[in-house]
NUNUGU-994662 format. One record per residue (C-alpha): z, y, x. Coordinates in pm, whole numbers, plus 50000, padded with zeros to 5 digits. Each point is the difference from the previous one (the first is absolute). Layout:
<nodes>
ZYX;...
</nodes>
This chain:
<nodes>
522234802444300;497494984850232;497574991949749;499985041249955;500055005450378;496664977250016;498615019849688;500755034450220;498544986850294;497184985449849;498985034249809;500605017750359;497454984550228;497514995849712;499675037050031;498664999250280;496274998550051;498184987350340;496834997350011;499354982750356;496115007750003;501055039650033;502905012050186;499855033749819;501244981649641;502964989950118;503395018649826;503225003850097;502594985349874;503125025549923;503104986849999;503305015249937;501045033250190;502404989550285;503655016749968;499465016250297;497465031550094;497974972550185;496604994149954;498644959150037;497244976350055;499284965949929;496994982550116;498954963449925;497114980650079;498364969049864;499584988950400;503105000850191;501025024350289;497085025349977;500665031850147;501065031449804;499205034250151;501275031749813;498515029950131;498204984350258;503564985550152;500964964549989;502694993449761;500374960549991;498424969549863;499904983449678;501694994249786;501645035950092;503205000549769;501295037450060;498335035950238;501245027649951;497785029549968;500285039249944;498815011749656;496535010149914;496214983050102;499914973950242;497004972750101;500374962650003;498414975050207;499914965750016;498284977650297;499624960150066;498174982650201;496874986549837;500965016449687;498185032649908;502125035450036;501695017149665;500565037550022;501675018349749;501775040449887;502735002849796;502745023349934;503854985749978;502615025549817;503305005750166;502234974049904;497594977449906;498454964950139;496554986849968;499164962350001;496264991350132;498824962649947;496514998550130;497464971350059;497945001050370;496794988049982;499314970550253;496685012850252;500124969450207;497034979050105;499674969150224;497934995450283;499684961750147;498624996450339;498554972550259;498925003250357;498004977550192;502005007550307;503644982350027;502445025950096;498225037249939;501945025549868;498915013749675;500975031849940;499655022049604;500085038050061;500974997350343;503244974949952;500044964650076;500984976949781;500334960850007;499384973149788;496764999149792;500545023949711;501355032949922;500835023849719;498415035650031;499865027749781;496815009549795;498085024150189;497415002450355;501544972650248;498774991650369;500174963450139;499454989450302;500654971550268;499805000450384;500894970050268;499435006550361;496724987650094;498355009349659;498515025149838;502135021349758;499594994249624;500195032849799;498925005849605;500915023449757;500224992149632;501245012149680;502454978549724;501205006249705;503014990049821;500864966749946;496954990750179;499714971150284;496935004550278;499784972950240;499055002850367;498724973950240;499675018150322;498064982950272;500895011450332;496884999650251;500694994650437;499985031850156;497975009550326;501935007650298;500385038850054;502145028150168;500365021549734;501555028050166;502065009050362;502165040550047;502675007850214;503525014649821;499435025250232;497095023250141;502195002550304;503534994850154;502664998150253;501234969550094;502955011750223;501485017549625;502644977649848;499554972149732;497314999849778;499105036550138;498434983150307;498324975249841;496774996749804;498444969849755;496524989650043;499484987849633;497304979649873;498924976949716;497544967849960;498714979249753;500174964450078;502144976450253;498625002350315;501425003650350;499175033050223;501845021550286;500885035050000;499365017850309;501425031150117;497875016850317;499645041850123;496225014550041;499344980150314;500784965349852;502964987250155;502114982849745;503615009149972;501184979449677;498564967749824;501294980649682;498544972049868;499594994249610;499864967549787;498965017549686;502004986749650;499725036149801;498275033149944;502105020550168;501625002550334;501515027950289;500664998350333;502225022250150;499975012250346;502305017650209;497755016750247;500354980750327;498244969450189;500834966650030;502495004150290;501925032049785;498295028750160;499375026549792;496065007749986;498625035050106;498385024349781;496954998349862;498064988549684;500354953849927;498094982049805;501314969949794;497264974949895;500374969749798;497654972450061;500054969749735;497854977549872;496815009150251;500495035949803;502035033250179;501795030949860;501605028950209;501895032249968;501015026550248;502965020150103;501725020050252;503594998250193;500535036150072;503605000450240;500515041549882;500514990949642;503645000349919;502695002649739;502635021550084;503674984349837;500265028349770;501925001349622;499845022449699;500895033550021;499985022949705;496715013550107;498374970650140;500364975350265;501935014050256;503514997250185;503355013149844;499295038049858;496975004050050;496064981449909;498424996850365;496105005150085;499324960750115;498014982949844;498834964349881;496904981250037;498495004549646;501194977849707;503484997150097;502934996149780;503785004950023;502644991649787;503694994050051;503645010549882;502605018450182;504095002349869;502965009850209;502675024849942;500475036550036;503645015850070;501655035249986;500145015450359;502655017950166;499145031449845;500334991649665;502625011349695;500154964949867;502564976350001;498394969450001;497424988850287;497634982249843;497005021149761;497224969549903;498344969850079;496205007050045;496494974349886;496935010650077;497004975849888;496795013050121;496364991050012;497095014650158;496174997150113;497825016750196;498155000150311;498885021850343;499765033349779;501494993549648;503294985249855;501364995249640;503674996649953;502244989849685;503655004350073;503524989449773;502925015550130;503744993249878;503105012550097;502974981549860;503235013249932;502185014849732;497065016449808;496644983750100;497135017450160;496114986549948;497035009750105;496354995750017;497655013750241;496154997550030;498785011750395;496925008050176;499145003050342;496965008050209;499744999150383;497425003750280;500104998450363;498305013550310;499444981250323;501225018450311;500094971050221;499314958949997;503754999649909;501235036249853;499085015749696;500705027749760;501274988749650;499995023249703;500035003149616;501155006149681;502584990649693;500635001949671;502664986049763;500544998449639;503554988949911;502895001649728;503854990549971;502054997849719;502505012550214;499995020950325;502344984150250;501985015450364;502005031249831;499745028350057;496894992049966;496995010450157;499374974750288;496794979149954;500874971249733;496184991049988;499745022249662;497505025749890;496195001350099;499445005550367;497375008850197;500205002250393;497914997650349;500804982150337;498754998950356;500684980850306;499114984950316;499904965350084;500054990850341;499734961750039;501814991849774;503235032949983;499195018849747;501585034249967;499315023649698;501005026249743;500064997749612;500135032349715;500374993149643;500375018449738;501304985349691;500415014349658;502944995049759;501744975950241;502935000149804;498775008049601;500384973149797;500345012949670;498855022649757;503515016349993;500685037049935;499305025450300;497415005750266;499064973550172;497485013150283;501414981350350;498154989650324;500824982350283;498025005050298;500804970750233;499405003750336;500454975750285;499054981850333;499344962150059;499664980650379;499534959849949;498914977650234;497744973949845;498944964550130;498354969749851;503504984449930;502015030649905;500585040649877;502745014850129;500715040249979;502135026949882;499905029149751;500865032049932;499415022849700;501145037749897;500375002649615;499295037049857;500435005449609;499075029749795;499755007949589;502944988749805;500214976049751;502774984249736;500884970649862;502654975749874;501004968650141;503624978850023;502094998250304;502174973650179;502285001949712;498225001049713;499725035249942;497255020449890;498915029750250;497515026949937;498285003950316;498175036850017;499815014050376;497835020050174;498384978350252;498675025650258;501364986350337;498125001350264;502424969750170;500904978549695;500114973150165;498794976650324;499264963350000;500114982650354;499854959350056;498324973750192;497954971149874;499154970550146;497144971549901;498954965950107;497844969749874;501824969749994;499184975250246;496404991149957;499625014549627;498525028249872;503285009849818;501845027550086;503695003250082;501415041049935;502805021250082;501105030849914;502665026750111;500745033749939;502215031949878;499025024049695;502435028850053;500675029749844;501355025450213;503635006249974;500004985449627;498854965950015;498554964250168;498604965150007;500034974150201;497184972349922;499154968850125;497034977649853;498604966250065;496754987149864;496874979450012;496095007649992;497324972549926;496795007750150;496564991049877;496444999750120;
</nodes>
């Protein structure tokens, strides 16, 4: 019995044909249909664990014993480290397994290196690597070396397979130099919080040395010094804005110069006491405060991003039983500057059927001086955003759906800002595809007063919802059950949103602490209460 299993086995894999110069040769080997409808593959290797992709997914590593596939024509791939790539189509039957045993072809090459300098760091295609030889693939390669206080070593070469290059690199002293001194910023504030009102003078040299770095305005007089003993390229100094007794310096343009090694290297800036940024969140148009995106901008190249949760709860006018409706997450993340912002925006609600979204916003905003400290703020909105489920039935409230466009105005005097906001918003609720016209607005209306400070935001909101169209669709209620939803829409008081807001840095950071507050009702039929706590990173 086993000297026929042997015979059997022996007559099996001597079908099989693998030629390991060309990938293309090699045959499948068919074994037995499986019992079951399933379709397999095997794959082994004559290296062990290279990677198997099947249709450009990763699958495992050999030796791969069972996959399952779907029937019909599929691609295999097989990677290793220093071992040349197989690719591969075949076709497996339903039912059926296929068995792959291929040989990888080994593309490695050695490279031994020397340096005449104890202690460099020697680096091949821009990773450093210790000891005094490596194993590369066959192919273009880049070495090179560097050690404070030397010149860097760079060469390109090309080695083939199986082939060893030697390289004895001979570092040579380098001359001292200040390569290069910028500010992090063209201008700030330094009475803004955290890193906000703060700025690095940064600046980079090429051998030890020691040198100062002086800080002084236009007429010379030095507010900050920092002395240097000089043991890499690169370095930063961060200052904060004020003189050596804590005083905060006046506005104007400062120069910071580095002097080192007989040589000197400067940069200007300016500290500007107007520039702000106001403790604002994500709206779903745009920074703003609660309901609605608000006409204040940042200096340029600012980011936000943050998370909000909290909970939302039926009101007392509601049909419902229970109190509580969802538990909200927003992640957000945005850019932008004095006239332009870019916004992404995930929104969640969580609850008995899940609700998430994805919104893309864009906002751009202007101003016009009145006075030294009043102004008139305007601009414009637009949103592009989708659900896979509308949320707040009956539906028609603001749920940051649909694609939005919308204007606001205001006036900001020293710092209160009172304004109006109109959007209109189209398909706010349509989610689907579903049966029956689906041609709803919302025009959202509404008025915002916030006082804003260089610590905090604080305001309140109010907002008029108006629908019109109708539109249908089906989605699952508290209790599981499916409802066709097909109304006519045309209301010109579907519903009001009303809340406060409230946001602070925390203590000297440039994060942000929010708050958020509010009713959706709708008259007569239904409520909800929401509360929301969240933070906001700032950036610049």
């Amino acid at each position: 019995m086993r000297i026929k299993t042997f015979i059997t086995l022996l007559m099996i894999f001597s079908s099989v044909s693998i030629n390991s110069q060309n990938a293309a040769k090699v045959k499948p080997l068919v074994l037995e249909n499986q019992t079951s409808s399933d379709s397999f593959v095997k794959v082994d290797t004559n290296v062990y664990g290279a990677s198997v992709y099947i249709d450009g997914k990763y699958a495992g590593s050999t030796p791969m014993y069972s996959q399952k596939v779907s029937a019909g024509r599929h691609t295999l791939r097989i990677t290793k480290t220093h071992y040349a790539a197989k690719e591969l189509t075949f076709y497996v039957n339903k039912g059926e397994t296929k068995s792959f045993i291929l040989d990888l072809e080994s593309i490695s090459a050695w490279v031994n290196v020397s340096c005449s300098v104890n202690g460099a760091d020697i680096y091949m295609d821009g990773s450093s690597f210790s000891g005094n030889r490596i194993e590369i693939d066959e192919g273009s390669h880049t070495i090179s070396a560097a050690k404070f206080g030397y010149e860097k070593y760079t060469q390109t070469f090309y080695i083939s397979r199986r082939e060893t290059k030697t390289f004895n690199i001979e570092l040579k002293k380098a001359e001292f130099n200040i390569t290069s001194i910028s500010p992090s910023k063209k201008v700030f504030n330094p009475e803004n919080k955290g890193a906000l009102g703060k700025i690095d003078i940064q600046f980079s040299v090429t051998a030890p040395e020691n040198g100062s770095l002086v800080i002084k305005d236009s007429e010379g007089n030095v507010y900050a010094e920092k002395q240097f003993s000089f043991t890499t390229w690169d370095y930063a100094y961060t200052w904060d804005g004020s003189d050596d007794e804590g005083y905060i310096v006046y506005d104007g343009t400062y120069t910071a110069v580095l002097y080192a090694g007989g040589k000197s290297a400067s940069c200007t800036f300016k500290v500007d006491s107007s520039i702000s940024y106001p403790a604002l969140t994500m709206t779903n148009d745009g920074s703003g405060l609660g309901a609605f995106s608000l006409p204040l901008p940042y200096p340029d190249l600012t980011i936000l991003a943050g998370f909000s949760s909290g909970a939302y709860f039926h009101g007392p006018v509601t049909e419902q039983n229970e109190s509580f409706y969802a538990v909200p997450l927003d992640i957000f993340l945005s850019a932008g500057g004095e006239h332009v912002e870019l916004g992404l925006k995930f929104q969640s609600f969580i609850k008995e059927t899940n609700s998430f979204g994805l919104s893309f916003s864009a906002k751009l905003q202007d101003k016009i001086e009145i006075t030294a400290d009043s102004s008139f703020n305007y601009g414009a909105t637009f949103r592009l955003a989708s659900s896979n489920i509308p949320v707040f039935e009956p539906f028609g409230a603001d749920c940051g759906n649909g694609i939005g466009i919308g204007i606001m105005a205001g006036f900001d005097f020293n710092g209160l800002y009172i304004g109006a906001n109109s959007n209109l918003i189209f398909k706010p609720v349509s989610i689907t595809d579903s049966e029956g016209k689906q041609d709803e607005k919302l025009w959202k209306n509404g008025i915002t007063i916030a006082k804003t400070t260089k610590t905090y935001t604080a305001g309140i909101y109010g907002a008029i919802q108006s629908t019109f169209g109708s539109c249908s669709f089906e989605y699952k209620d508290s209790d599981d059950n499916t409802i066709l939803f097909s109304e006519n829409l045309r209301d010109n008081k579907r519903a009001f949103d009303a809340g406060f807001a409230f946001n602070t840095y925390l203590g000297a950071s440039s994060t942000l602490l929010n708050f958020n507050g509010g009713m959706i009702l709708y008259p007569e039929t239904e409520s909800y209460v929401y509360a929301k706590l969240g933070f906001t990173f700032m950036i610049n």
